[in-house]
Structure formats: C-alpha cells, structure tokens
Residue frames as a rotation matrix with the C-alpha (Angstrom) as fourth column:
UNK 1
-0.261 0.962 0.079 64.15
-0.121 -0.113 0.986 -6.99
0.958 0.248 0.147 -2.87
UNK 2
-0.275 0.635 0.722 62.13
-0.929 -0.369 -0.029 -6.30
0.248 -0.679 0.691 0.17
UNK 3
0.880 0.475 -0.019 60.48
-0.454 0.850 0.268 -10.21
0.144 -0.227 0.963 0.21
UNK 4
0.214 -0.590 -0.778 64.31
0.338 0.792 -0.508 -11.67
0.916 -0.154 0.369 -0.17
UNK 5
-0.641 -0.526 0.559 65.21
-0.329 -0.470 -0.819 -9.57
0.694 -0.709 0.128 3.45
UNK 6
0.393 0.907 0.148 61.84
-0.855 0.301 0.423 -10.90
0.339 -0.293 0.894 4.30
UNK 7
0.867 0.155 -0.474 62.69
-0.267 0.947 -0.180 -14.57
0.420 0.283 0.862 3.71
UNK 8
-0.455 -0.891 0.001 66.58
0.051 -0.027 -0.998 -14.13
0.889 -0.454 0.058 5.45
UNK 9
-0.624 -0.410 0.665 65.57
-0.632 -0.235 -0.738 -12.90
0.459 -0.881 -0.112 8.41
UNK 10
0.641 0.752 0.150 62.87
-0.758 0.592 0.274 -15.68
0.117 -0.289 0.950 8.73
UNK 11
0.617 -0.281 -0.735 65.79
0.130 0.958 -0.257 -18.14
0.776 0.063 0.628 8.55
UNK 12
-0.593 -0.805 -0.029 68.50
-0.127 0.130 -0.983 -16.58
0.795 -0.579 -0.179 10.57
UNK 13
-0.131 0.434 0.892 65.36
-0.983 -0.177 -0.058 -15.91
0.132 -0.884 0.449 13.20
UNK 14
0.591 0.662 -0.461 64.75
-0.709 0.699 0.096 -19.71
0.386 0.270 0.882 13.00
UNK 15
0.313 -0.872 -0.376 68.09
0.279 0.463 -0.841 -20.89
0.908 0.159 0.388 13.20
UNK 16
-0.778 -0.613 0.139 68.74
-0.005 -0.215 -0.977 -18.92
0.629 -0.760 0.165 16.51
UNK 17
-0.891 -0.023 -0.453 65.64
0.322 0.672 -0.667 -20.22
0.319 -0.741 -0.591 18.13
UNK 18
-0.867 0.318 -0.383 63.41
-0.243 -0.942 -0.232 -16.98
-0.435 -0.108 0.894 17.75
UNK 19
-0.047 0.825 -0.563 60.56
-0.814 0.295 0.500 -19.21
0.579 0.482 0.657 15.85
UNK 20
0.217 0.167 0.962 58.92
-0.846 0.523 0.100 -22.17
-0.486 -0.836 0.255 17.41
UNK 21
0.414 -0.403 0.816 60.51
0.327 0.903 0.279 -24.01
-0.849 0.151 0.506 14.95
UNK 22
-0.397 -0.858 -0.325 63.99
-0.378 -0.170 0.910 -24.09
-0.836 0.484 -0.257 12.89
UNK 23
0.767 0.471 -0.436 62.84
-0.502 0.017 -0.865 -24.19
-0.400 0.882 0.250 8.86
UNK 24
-0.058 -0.656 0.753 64.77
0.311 0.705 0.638 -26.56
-0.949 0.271 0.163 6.89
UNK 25
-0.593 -0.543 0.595 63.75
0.805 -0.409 0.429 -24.68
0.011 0.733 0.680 4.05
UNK 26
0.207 0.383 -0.900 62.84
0.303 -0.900 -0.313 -20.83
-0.930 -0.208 -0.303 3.17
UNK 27
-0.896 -0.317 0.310 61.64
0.414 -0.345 0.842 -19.57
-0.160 0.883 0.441 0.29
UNK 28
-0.407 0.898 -0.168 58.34
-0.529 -0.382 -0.758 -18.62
-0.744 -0.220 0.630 -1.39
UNK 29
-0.477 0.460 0.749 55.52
0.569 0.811 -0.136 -20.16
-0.670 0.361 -0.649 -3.38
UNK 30
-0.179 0.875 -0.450 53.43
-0.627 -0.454 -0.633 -19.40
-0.758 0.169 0.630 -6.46
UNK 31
-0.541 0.268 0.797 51.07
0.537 0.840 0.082 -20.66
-0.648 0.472 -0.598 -9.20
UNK 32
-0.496 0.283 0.821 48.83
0.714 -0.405 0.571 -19.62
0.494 0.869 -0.001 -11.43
UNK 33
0.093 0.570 0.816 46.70
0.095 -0.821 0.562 -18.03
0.991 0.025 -0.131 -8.55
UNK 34
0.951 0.213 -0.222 48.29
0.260 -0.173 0.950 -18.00
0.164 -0.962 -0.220 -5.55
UNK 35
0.003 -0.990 0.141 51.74
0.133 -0.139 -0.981 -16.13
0.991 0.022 0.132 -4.66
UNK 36
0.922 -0.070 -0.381 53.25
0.366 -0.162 0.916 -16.21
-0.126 -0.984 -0.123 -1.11
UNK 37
0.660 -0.749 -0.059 56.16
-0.520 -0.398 -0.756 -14.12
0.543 0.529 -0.652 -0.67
UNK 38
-0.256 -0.699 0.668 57.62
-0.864 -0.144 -0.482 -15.71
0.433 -0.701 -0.567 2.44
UNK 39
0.716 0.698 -0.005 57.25
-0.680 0.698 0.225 -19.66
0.160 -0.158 0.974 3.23
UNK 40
-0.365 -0.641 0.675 59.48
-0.930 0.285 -0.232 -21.55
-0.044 -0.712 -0.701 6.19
UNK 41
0.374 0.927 0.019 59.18
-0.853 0.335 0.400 -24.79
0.365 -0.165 0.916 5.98
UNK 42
-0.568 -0.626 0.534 60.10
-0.823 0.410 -0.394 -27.70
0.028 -0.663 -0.748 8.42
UNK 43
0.217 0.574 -0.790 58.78
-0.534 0.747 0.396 -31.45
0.817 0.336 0.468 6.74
UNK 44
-0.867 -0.280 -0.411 60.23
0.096 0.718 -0.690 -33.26
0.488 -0.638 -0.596 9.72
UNK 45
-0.898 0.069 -0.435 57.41
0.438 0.029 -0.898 -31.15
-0.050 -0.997 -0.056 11.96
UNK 46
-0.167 0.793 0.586 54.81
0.920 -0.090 0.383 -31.00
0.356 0.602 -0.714 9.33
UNK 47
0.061 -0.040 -0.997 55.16
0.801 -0.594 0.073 -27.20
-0.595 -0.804 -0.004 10.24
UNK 48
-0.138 -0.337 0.931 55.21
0.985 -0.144 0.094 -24.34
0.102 0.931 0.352 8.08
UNK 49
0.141 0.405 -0.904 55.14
0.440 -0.843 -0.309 -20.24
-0.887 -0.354 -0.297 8.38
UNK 50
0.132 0.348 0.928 53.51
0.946 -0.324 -0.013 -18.18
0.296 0.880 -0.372 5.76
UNK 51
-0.298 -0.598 -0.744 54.43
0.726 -0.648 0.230 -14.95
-0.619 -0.472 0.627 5.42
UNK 52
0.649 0.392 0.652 52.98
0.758 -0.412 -0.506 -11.68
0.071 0.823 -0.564 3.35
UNK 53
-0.367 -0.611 -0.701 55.90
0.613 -0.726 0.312 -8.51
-0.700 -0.315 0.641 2.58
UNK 54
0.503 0.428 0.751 54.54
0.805 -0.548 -0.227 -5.48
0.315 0.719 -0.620 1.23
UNK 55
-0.624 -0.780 -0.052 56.67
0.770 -0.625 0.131 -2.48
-0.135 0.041 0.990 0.47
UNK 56
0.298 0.786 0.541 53.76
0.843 -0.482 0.237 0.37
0.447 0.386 -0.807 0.81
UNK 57
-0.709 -0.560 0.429 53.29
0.301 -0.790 -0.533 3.43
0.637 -0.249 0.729 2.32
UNK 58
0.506 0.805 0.310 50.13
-0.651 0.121 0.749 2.40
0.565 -0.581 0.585 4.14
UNK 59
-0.309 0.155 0.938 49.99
-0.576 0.755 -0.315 0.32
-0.757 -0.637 -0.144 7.78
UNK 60
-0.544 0.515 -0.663 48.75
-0.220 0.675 0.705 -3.00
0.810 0.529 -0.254 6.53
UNK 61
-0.105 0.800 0.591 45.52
-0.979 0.020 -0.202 -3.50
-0.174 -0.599 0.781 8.20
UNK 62
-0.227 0.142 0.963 43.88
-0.405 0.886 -0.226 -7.03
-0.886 -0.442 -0.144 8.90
UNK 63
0.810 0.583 -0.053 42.69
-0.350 0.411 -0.842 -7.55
-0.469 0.701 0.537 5.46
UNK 64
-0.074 -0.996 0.055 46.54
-0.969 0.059 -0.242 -8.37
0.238 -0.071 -0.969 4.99
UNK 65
-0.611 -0.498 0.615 46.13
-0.757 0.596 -0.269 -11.32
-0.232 -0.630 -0.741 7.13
UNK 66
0.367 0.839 0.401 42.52
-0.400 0.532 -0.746 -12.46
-0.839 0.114 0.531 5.90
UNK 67
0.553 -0.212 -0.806 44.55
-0.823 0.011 -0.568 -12.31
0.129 0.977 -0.168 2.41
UNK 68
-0.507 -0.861 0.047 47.55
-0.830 0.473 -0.297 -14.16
0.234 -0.190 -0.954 3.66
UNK 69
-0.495 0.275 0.824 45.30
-0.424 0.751 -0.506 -17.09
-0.758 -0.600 -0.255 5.61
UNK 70
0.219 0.748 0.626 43.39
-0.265 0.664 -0.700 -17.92
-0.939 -0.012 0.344 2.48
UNK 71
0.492 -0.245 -0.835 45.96
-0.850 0.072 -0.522 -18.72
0.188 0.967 -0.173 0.64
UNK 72
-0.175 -0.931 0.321 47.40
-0.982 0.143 -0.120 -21.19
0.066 -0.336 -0.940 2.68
UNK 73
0.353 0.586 0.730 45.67
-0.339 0.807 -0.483 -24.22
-0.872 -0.077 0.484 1.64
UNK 74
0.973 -0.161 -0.163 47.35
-0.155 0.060 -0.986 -23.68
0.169 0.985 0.033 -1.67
UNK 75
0.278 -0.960 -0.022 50.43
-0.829 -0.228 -0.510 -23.60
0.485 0.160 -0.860 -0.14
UNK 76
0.201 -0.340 0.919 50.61
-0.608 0.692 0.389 -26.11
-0.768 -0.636 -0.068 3.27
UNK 77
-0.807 0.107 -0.580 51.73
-0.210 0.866 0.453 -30.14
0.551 0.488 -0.677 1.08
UNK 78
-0.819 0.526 -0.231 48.78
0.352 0.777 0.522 -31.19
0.454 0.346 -0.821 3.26
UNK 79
-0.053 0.645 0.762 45.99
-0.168 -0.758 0.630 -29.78
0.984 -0.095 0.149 5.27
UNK 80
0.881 0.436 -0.181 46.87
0.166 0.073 0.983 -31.03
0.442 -0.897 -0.008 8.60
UNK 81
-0.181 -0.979 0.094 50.32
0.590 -0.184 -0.786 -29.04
0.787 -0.087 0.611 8.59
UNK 82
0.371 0.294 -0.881 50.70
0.843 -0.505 0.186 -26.43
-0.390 -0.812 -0.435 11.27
UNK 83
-0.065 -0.633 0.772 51.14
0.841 -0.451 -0.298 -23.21
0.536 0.630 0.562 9.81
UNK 84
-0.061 0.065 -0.996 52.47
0.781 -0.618 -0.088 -19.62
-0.622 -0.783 -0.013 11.81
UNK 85
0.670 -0.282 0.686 51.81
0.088 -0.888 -0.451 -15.94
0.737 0.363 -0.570 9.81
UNK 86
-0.071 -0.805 -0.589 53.76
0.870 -0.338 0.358 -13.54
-0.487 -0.487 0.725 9.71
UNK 87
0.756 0.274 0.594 53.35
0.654 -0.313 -0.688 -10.24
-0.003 0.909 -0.416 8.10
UNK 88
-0.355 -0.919 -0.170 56.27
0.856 -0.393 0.335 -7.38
-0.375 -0.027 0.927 6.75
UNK 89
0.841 0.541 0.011 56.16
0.539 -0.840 0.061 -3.98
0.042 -0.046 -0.998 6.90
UNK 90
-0.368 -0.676 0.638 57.57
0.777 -0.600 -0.188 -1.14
0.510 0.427 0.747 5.42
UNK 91
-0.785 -0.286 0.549 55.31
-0.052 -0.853 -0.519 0.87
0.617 -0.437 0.655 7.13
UNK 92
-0.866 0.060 0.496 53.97
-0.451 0.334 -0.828 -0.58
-0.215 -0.941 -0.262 10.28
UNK 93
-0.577 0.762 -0.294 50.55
0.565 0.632 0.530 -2.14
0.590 0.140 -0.795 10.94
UNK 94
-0.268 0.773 0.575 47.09
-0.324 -0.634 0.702 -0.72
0.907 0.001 0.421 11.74
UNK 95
-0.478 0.017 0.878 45.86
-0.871 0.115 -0.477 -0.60
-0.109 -0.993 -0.040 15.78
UNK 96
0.732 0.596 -0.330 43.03
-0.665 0.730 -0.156 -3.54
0.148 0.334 0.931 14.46
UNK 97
0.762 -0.293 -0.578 45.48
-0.189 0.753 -0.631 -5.64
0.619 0.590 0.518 13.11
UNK 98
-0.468 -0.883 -0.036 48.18
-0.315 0.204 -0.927 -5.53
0.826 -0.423 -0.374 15.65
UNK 99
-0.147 0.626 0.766 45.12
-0.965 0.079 -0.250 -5.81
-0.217 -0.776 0.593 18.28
UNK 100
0.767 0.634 -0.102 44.39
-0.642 0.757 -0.123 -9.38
-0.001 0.160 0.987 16.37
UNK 101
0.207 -0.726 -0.655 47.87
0.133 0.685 -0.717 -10.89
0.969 0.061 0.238 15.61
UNK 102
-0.534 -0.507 0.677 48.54
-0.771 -0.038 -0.636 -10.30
0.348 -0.861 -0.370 19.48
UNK 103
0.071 0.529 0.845 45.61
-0.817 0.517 -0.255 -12.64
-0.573 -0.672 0.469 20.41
UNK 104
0.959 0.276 0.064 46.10
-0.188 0.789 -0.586 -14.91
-0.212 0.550 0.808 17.45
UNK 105
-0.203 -0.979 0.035 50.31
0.195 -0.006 0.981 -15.20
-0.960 0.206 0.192 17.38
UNK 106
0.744 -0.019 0.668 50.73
0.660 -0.132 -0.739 -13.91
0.103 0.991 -0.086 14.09
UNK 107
-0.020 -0.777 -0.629 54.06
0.731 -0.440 0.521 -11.84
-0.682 -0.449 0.577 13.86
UNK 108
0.861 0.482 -0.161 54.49
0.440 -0.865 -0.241 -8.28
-0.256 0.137 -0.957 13.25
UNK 109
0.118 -0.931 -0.346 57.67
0.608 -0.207 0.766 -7.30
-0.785 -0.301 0.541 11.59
UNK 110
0.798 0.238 -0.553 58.56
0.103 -0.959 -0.264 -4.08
-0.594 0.154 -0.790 10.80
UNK 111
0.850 -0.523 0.056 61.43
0.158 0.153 -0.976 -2.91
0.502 0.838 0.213 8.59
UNK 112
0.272 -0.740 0.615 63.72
-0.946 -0.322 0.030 -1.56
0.176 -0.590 -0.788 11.53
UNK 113
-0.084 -0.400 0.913 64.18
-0.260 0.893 0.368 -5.63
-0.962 -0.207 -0.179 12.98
UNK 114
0.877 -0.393 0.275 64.59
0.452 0.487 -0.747 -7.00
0.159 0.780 0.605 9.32
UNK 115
0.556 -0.793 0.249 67.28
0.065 -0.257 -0.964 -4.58
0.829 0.552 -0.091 9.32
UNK 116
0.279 -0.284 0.917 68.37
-0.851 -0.516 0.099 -4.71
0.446 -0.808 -0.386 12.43
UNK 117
0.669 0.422 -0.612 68.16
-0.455 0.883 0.112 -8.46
0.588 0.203 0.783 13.00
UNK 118
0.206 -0.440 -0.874 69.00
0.676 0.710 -0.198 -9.68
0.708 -0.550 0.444 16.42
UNK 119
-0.634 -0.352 0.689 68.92
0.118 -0.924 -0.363 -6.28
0.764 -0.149 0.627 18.12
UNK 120
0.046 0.841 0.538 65.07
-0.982 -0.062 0.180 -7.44
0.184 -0.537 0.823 19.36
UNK 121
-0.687 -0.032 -0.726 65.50
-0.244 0.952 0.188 -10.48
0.685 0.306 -0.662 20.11
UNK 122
-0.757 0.612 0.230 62.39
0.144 0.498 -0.855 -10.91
-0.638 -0.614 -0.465 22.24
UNK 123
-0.641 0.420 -0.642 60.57
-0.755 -0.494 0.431 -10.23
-0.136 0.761 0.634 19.17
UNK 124
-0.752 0.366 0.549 57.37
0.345 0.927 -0.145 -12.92
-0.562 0.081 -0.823 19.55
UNK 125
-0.556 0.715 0.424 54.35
0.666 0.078 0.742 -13.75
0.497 0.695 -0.520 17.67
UNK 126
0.291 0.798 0.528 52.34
0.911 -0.400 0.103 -10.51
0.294 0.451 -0.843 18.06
UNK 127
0.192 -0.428 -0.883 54.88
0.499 -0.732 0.464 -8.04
-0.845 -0.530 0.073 19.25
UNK 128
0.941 0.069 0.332 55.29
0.296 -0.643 -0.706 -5.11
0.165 0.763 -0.625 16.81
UNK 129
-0.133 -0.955 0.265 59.02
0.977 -0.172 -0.129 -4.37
0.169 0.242 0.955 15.55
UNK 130
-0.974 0.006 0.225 58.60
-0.004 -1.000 0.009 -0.58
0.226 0.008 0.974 14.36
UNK 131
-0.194 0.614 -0.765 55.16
0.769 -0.389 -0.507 1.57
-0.609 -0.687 -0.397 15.41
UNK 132
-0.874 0.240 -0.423 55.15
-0.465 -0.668 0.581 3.71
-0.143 0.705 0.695 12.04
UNK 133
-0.824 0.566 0.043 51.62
0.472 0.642 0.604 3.68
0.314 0.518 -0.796 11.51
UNK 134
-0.509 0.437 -0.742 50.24
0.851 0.388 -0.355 2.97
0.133 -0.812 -0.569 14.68
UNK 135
-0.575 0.331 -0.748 47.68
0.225 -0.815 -0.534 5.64
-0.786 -0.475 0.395 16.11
C-alpha cells in the first residue's frame, strides 16, 4: 500500500537525519472520526509529524493540508506537542499549495523520492520531490 511506503520512508528519512527529528515510532492513527495515514512520533521531544498519502490522479491542492491540520488535535497525546506535515503524492501538488508548504515547512513528497529514497537527499520541508502536476 501506498500509506505503508509513505510511513517507511518517513522513518528511514528520520533515522538518517533528513527530519528535524528521529521518530521513535511510525505508524498511523484512527478512530471513529479521525484517520491519519502517516504519524512519526518522538515522546522524548514531545514532537510528532502528521502526514496525509493519497493515491489520486489529481495534484493535491491546499485543502489537503487544511484537512490534514484539523485533524491533529485528535491525534498529538497533548496539545502542546510540536507537530511537522507532510503530504504524499502520487501525482504532485497544486502551484497554491506548494506556494504555502514552502512558507509554512510542510513537506512535499512525491512518489519518485518515496521510491527513490536517498537519491534527494536535500529534500526539506517545502521542497517538491516530483513536479507532475505543477503548472
């Protein structure tokens, strides 16, 4: 599945230094009304990155991220965690949305650097893996 390649490459990227902080665990969360697919989380550094993967054939545009951010009260254990997005893409992100996660770190990762993983390794919080979409 698309959300477990998600949820790997959020650890190995952790683990080699590529997040601002190494997850102690990685998995994902749900309940009755809230599902995250992709949730890093590091209790030592009350720290936590949420993550949304969608296998489409659309860019995911910002309403992606508006989704992703208000769920994360359901997810953080308390409300004064620190928490980084991330979103995944099968097929890239919309000019908007890549225009916001650059000013707001929010990471942009495309399917080429899941699969590729460690090829980009300057890959930060609003750089854009792949560019299907874009334009």
């Amino acid at each position: 599945m698309f959300e477990d390649l998600c949820r790997r490459w959020v650890n190995r990227r952790g683990r080699r230094g590529y997040l601002p902080f190494v997850p102690e665990q990685v998995g994902s969360y749900w309940d009755r009304h809230t599902q995250v697919d992709v949730v890093g989380l590091n209790w030592g550094q009350q720290t936590a990155l949420l993550g949304e993967a969608r296998w489409t054939s659309r860019p995911l545009g910002v309403q992606a991220l508006d989704e992703l951010r208000a769920k994360s009260s359901a997810v953080l254990p308390a409300p004064d965690w620190h928490v980084h997005y991330a979103l995944f893409s099968r097929s890239g992100f919309t000019e908007q949305l890549a225009a916001q996660a650059n000013s707001e770190n929010v990471w942009l990762v495309g399917l080429e650097d899941i699969v590729e993983d460690g090829s980009r390794d300057t890959l930060r919080p609003g750089a854009i893996a792949t560019t299907t979409g874009l334009g």
